[in-house]
ROLUMTOR-220219 format. One line per 3 residues: number of its first residue (from 1); for each residue x, y, z of C-alpha. Coordinates in pm, whole numbers, m for minus. Example, Ala and Ser with C-alpha at 12.3 -4.5 7.8 and 13.67 -1.06 7.14 Angstrom:
2
1) 1230 m450 780 ~ 1367 m106 714;
END
This chain:
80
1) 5797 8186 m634 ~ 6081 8000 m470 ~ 6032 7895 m127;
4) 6253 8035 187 ~ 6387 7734 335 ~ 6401 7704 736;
7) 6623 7580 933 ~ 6515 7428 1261 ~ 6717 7238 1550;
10) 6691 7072 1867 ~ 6808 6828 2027 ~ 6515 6594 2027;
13) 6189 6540 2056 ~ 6186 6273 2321 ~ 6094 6527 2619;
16) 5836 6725 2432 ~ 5827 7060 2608 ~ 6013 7327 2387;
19) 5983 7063 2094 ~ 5610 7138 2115 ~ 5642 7476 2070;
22) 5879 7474 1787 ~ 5650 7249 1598 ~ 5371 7509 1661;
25) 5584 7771 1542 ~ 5663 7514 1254 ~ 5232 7482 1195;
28) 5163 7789 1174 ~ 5423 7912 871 ~ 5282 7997 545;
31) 5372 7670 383 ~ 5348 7905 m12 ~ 5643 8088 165;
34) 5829 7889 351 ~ 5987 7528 399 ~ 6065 7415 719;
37) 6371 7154 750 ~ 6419 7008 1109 ~ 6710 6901 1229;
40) 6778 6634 1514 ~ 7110 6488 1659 ~ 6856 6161 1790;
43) 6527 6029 1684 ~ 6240 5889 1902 ~ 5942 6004 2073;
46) 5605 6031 1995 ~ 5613 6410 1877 ~ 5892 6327 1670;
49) 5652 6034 1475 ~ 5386 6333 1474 ~ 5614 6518 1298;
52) 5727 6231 1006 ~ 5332 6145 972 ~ 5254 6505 853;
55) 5540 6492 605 ~ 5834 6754 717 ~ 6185 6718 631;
58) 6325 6588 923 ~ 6731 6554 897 ~ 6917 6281 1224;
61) 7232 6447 1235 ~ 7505 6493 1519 ~ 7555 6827 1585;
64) 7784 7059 1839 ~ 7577 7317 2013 ~ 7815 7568 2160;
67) 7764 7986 2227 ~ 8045 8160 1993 ~ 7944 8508 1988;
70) 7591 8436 2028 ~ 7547 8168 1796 ~ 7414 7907 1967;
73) 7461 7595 1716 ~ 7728 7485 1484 ~ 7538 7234 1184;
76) 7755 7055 1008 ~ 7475 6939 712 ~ 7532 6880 375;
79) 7359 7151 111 ~ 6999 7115 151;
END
């Protein structure tokens, strides 16, 4: 079966609070279902080094975070 791909963002990971969580969230998927891909806009951080160590996709790119009719986040990525 092909795996659902998952797109994750955040700023950073340098102030770990709600990075934290979204890596729990991130632990805790069924990894025969689904493939998390994180994206950054800035690297650093010790959570962030957690996160390379255990082998994610992790993807340092720029990225506008605005609220257009409740989407938070434009991600301008090429085709994973």
């Amino acid at each position: 079966m092909k795996k659902v791909k998952l797109l994750f963002s955040i700023p950073n990971f340098i102030t770990a609070g709600s990075g934290r969580e979204m890596f729990n969230i991130i632990e805790r998927l069924d990894k025969n279902i689904f493939e998390p891909v994180i994206v950054i806009s800035k690297p650093g951080g010790t959570l962030y080094e957690e996160i390379l160590s255990k082998g994610y996709t992790v993807i340092v790119q720029a990225f506008n975070a605005e609220n257009v009719n409740g989407i938070i986040a434009l991600l301008f990525l090429p085709v994973l």
